[in-house]
C-alpha positions in Angstrom: 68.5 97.4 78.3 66.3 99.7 79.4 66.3 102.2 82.6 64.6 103.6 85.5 63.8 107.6 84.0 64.9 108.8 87.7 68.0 106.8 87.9 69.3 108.4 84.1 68.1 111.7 85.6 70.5 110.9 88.6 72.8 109.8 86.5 73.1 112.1 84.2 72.9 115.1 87.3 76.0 113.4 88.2 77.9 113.3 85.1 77.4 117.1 84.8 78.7 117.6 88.7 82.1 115.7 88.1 83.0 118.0 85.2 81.9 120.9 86.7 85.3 122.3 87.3 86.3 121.5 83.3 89.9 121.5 84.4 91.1 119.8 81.2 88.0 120.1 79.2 86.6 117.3 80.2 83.0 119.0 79.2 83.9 118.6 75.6 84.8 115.2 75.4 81.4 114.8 77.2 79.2 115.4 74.2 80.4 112.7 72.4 79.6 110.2 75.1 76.0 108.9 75.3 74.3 110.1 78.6 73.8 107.7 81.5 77.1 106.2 81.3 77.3 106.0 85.0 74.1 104.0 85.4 75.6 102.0 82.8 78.9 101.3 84.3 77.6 100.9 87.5 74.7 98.1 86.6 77.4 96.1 84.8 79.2 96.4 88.3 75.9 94.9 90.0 75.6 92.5 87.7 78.7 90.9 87.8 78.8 87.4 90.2 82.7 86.7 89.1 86.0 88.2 89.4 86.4 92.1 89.0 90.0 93.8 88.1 90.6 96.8 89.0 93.6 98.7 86.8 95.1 101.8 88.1 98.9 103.4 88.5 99.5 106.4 86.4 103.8 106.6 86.1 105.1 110.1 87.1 109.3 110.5 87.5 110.2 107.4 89.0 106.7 107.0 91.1 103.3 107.1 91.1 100.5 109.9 90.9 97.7 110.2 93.6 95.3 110.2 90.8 93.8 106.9 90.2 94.6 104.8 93.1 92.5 106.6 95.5 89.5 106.0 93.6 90.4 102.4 93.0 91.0 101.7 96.7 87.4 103.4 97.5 85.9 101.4 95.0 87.8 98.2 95.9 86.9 98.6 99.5 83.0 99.4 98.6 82.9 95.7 96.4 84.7 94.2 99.0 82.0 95.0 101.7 79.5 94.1 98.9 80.8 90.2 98.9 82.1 90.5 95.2 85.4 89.3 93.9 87.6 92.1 93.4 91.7 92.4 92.6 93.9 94.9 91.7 96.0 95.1 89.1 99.3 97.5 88.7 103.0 97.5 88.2 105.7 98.8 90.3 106.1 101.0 92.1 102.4 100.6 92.9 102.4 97.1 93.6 105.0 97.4 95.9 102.7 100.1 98.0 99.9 98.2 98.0 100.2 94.5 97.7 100.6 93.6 101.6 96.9 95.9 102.3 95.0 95.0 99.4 94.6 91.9 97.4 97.0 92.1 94.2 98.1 91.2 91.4 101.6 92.6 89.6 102.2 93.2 85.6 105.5 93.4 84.6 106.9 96.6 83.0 107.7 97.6 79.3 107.0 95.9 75.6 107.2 92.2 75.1 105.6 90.9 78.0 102.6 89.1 77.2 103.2 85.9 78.3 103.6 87.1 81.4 100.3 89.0 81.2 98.7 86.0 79.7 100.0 84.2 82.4 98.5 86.5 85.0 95.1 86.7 83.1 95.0 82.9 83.3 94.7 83.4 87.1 92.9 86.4 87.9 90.2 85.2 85.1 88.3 88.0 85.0 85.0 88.7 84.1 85.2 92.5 84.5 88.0 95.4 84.0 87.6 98.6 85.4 90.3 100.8 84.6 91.1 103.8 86.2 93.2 106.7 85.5 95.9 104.1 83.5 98.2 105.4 80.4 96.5 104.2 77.5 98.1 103.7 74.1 98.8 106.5 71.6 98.2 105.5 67.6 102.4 105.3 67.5 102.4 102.6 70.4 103.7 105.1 73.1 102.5 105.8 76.0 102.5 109.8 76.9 101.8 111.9 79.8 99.7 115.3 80.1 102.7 117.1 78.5 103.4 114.8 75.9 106.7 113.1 76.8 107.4 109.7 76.0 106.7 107.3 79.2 106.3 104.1 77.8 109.5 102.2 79.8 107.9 103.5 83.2 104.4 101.3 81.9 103.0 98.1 82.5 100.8 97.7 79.1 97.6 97.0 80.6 96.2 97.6 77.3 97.5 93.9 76.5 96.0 92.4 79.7 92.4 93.9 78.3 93.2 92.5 74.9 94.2 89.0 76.3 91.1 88.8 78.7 88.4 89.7 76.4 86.0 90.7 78.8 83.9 93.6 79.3 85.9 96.8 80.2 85.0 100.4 82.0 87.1 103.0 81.7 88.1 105.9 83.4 90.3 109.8 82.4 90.1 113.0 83.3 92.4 114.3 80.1 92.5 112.0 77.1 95.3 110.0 77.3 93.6 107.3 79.6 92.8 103.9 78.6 89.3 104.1 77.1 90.1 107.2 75.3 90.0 105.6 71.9 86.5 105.4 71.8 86.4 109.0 71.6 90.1 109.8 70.5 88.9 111.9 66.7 87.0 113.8 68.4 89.5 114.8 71.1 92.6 115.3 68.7 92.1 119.0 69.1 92.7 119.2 72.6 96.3 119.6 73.8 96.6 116.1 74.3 98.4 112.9 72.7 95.0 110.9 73.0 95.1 107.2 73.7 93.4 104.8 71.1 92.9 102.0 73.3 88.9 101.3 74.0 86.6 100.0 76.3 83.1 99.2 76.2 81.8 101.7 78.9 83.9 105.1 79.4 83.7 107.4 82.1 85.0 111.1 82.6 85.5 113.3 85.5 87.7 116.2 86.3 89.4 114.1 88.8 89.3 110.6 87.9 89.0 109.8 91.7 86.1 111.3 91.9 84.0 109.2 89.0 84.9 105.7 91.4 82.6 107.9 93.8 79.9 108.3 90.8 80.0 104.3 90.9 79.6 104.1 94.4 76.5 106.4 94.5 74.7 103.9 92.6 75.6 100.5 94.3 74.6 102.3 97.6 71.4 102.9 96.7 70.8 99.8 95.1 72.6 98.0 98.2 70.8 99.9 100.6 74.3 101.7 102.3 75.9 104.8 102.5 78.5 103.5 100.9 80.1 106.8 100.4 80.9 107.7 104.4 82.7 104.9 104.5 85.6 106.5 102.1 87.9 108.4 103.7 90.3 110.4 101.3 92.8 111.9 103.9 93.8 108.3 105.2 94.1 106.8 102.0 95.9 109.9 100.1 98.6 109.7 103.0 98.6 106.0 102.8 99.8 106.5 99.6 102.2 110.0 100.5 103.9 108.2 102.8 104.5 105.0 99.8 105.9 107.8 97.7 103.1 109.2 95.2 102.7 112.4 94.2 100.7 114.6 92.4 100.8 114.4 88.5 100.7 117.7 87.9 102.5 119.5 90.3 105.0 116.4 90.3 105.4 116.5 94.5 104.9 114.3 97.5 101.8 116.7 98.8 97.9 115.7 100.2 96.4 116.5 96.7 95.2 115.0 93.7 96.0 116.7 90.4 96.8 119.9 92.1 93.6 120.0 94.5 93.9 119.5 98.0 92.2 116.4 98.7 89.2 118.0 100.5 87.9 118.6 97.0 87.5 115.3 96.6 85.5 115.1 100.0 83.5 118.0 99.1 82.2 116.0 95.8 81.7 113.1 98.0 79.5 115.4 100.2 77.4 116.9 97.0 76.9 113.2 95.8 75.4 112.1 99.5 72.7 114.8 98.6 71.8 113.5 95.5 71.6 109.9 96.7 69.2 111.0 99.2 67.1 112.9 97.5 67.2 110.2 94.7 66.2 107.7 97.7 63.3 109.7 99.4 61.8 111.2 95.9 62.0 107.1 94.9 60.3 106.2 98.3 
């Protein structure tokens, strides 16, 4: 397919802003990806009439990290207020948080569940998977976290709800060991990280993984003709989430902040993509 020159010039501006910080060298793992992967993501997103699952619900102690379901609650609300057909998907403790606000769907947790899975896949039918900021499988069938411990009986294994749906897949980390990782895991393996091997057909990267939902949502608003992006509002849905529990995955507290940053980082990125959306719009007009 090909693209507009000015919307992979956009694209690619943005890809460069949301690794900026390089906060777990998220700038390397960006030469092996193939610029314009968030035009790409984001016209599959478009294009898609049926439903769209949205994976997220990153295990940390015996809860869940900020990072990850703020971006996927942005992003859900933005397709909702586009018309499409959009459902999360997590385990607990997640799905307890969120089920009676959002429209959800639960996977159960640990190995030897995929009839269940199958069974969930069967309903949802999807015809999209984004995932965002979920543990993706390491090459010994584990799932690990930034520091390498073993957290595989805190996981749902959404890796087998991608394999069972066979549909097309986005992906979204900020470190490596991410769903989606695969598809650049040899070229990662010298990065102090247990990289995931599970792929998808479209990854993204950011140094927040938040923030690269908002790199989606620059798009659809210009093609939809909204400023989509005032609409999010991180405070509210970071202690939505504080007061369910989360905390940050690295610092490992119940605190406003998303991998260590206080959440008006995340605003502040919102802020610089506004700017480029509107000079993309008027320089387009």
């Amino acid at each position: 397919m090909k693209y507009d020159e000015c919307e992979l010039q956009l694209s690619q501006t943005i890809e460069s802003l949301l690794v900026q910080r390089n906060l777990r060298q998220m700038q390397f793992a960006q030469r092996f990806l193939t610029p314009g992967y968030y035009l790409r993501a984001a016209k599959r997103i478009e294009q898609c009439q049926g439903n769209i699952v949205i994976a997220t619900g990153f295990p940390v102690s015996d809860t869940f990290e900020t990072d990850g379901p703020i971006g996927a609650l942005a992003l859900y609300t933005c397709l909702f207020a586009l018309g499409k057909n959009v459902i999360l998907v997590c385990g607990n403790p997640l799905y307890q948080a969120l089920h009676q606000r959002y429209q959800c769907a639960q996977i159960p947790l640990g190995k030897g569940r995929e009839k269940q899975i199958q069974g969930v896949v069967d309903t949802l039918q999807p015809e999209l998977i984004i995932a965002i900021e979920r543990p993706g499988l390491t090459a010994d069938n584990t799932y690990r976290n930034m520091r390498g411990e073993d957290i595989s009986h805190r996981c749902a294994r959404f890796d087998d709800f991608i394999a069972l749906a066979d549909c097309p897949t986005i992906a979204i980390g900020d470190g490596g060991n991410e769903i989606g990782m695969g598809n650049i895991a040899e070229h990662i393996a010298t990065l102090d990280i247990i990289p995931s091997v599970t792929k998808c057909d479209e990854l993204l990267i950011a140094d927040v993984s938040n923030w690269a939902a908002y790199g989606l949502i620059t798009f659809l608003g210009i093609w939809y003709q909204q400023d989509l992006l005032a609409e999010i509002d991180i405070e509210a849905t970071i202690s939505f989430l504080s007061a369910n529990g989360s905390v940050d995955g690295v610092t490992r507290k119940n605190q406003l902040t998303e991998d260590s940053l206080c959440f008006s980082a995340g605003v502040d990125i919102i802020k610089q993509l506004q700017v480029l959306s509107e000079s993309h719009t008027s320089s387009a007009n």
